[in-house]
C-alpha positions as CSV (number, residue, x, y, z in Angstrom):
1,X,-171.2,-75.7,37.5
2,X,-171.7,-79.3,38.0
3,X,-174.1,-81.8,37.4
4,X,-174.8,-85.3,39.2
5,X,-174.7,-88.6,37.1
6,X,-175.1,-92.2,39.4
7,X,-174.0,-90.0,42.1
8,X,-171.0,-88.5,41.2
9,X,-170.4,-84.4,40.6
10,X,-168.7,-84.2,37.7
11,X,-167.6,-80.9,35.9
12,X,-169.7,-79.5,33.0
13,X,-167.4,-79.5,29.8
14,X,-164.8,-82.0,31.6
15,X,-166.9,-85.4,30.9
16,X,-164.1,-85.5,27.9
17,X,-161.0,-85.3,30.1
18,X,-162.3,-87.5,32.4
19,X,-162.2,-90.1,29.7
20,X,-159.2,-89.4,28.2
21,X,-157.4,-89.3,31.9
22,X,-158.9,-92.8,32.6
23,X,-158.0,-93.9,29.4
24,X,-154.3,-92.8,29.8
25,X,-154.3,-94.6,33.5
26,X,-155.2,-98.0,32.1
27,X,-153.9,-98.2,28.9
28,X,-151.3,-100.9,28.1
29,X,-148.2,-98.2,27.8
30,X,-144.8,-99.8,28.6
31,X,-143.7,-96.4,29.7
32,X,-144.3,-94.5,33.1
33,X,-145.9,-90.9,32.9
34,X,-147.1,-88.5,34.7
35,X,-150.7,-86.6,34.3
36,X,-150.7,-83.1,35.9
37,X,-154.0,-81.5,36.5
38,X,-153.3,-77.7,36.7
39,X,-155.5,-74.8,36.3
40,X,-156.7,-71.4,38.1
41,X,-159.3,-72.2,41.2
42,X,-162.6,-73.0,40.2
43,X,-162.1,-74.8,37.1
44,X,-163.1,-78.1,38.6
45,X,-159.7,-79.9,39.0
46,X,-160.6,-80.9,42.3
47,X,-164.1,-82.6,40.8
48,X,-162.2,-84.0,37.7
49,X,-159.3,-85.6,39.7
50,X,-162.2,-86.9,42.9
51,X,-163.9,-88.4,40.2
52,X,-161.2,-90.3,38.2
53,X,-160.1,-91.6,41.6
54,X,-163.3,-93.5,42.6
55,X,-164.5,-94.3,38.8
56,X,-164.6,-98.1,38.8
57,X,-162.1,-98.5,35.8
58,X,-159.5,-96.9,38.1
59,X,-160.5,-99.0,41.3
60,X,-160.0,-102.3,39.2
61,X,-157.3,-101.6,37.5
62,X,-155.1,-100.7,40.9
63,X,-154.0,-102.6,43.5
64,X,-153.4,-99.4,45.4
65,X,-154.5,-95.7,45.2
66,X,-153.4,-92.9,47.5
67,X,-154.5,-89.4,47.9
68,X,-153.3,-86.2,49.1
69,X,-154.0,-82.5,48.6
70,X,-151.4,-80.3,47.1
71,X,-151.3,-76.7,47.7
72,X,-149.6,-73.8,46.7
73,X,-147.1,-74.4,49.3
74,X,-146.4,-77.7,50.4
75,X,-143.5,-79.9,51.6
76,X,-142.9,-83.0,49.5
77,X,-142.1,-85.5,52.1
78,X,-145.5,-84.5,53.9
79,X,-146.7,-85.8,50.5
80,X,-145.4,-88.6,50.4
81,X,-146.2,-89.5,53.8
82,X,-150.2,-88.8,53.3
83,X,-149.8,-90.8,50.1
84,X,-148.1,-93.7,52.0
85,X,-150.6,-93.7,55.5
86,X,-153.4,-93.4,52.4
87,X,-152.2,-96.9,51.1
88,X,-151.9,-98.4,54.0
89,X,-154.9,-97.9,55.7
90,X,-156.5,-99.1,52.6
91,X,-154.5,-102.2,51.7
92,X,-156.8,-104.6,50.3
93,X,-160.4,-102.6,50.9
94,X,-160.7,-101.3,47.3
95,X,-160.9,-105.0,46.0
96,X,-162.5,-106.7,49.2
């Protein structure tokens, strides 16, 4: 179940994730980590992770986002190279 707030579909119940993600993204840690969002289909992963990617904190704070959709199965440097084609095709249009 999901509810729409300025536009967006956000997860009922993850409001407090969501938070605590983008707060994890943009705090002033000196050290690199990694945030995994894991979880058996339908639990709104996809929602939570569309939604941190196009919340305004996260477009100001980065330069550069990228995207891709992992599957079960999947090949890494397919990743890598939807991640890479993402950032290039957006160079610059997140802050223009």
């Amino acid at each position: 179940r999901s509810h729409s707030s300025a536009g967006q579909d956000t997860a009922v119940g993850l409001e407090d994730v969501l938070v605590e993600v983008i707060d994890k993204l943009t705090g002033h840690q000196s050290n690199l980590q990694n945030i995994l969002i894991v979880g058996m289909g339908g639990f709104g992963k996809t929602t939570l992770a569309i939604n941190i990617y196009i919340n305004p904190v996260i477009v100001q704070h980065f330069d550069f986002r990228g995207w891709a959709t992992i599957s079960l199965e999947y090949n890494s440097k397919e990743i890598l190279l939807e991640v890479l084609l993402c950032l290039k095709n957006n160079r610059g249009a997140e802050k223009a």
